[in-house]
C-alpha positions as CSV (number, residue, x, y, z in Angstrom):
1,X,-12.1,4.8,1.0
2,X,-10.0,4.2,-2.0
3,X,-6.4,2.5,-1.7
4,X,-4.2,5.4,-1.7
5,X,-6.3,6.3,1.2
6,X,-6.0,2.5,2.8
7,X,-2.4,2.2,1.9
8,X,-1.5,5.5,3.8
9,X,-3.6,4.2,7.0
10,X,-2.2,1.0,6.7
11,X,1.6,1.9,6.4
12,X,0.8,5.0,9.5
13,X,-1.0,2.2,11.6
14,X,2.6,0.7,11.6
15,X,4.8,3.6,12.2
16,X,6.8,3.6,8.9
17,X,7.4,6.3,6.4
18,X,7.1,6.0,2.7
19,X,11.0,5.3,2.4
20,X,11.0,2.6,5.3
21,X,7.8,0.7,3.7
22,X,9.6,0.8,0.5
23,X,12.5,-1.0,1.6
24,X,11.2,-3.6,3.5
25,X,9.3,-4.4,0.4
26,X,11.8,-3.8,-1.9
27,X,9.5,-1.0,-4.1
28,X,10.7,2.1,-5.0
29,X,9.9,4.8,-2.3
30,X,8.5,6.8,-5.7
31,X,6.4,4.1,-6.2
32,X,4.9,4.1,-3.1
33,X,4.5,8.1,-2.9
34,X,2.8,7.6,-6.4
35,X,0.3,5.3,-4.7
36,X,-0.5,7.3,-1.8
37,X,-0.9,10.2,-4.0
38,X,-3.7,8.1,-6.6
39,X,-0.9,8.8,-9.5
40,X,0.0,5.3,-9.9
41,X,-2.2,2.1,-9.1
42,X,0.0,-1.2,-8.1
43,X,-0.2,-4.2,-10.2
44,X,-2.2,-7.5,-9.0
45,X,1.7,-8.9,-8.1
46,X,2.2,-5.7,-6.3
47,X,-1.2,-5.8,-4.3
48,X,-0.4,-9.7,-3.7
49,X,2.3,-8.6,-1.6
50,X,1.1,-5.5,0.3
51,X,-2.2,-7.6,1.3
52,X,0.3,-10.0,2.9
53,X,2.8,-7.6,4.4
54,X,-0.7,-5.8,5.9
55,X,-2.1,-9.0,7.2
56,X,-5.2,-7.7,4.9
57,X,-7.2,-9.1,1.6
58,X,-6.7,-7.3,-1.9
59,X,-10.4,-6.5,-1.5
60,X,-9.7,-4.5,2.0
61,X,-6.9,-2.4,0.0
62,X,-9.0,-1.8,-3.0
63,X,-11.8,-0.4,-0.5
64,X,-14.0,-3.1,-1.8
65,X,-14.7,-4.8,1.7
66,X,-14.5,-3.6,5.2
């Protein structure tokens, strides 16, 4: 899977749309669509904090470990 794919599991798994992940992290919900959509890929400072928000490693979001 690649992260757009991850992220959107991820952010579903918790019951939030784009707009309420956004603000709890304080991202842009744009941003976030961007992501889910493979438009945009999130900086290393960006991942840092979705990986903790997720309770997940960088590798899980970037698909590189299950």
């Amino acid at each position: 899977m690649e992260f757009k794919d991850i992220l959107k599991e991820l952010r579903l798994e918790k019951g939030l749309t784009q707009e309420e992940l956004a603000k709890q992290l304080n991202f842009s919900m744009s941003v976030v669509n961007k992501w889910e959509n493979g438009k945009k890929n999130p900086s290393v400072d960006s991942l840092k904090i979705l990986a903790k928000y997720f309770g997940v490693t960088i590798d899980y979001l970037l698909g590189i470990e299950r």
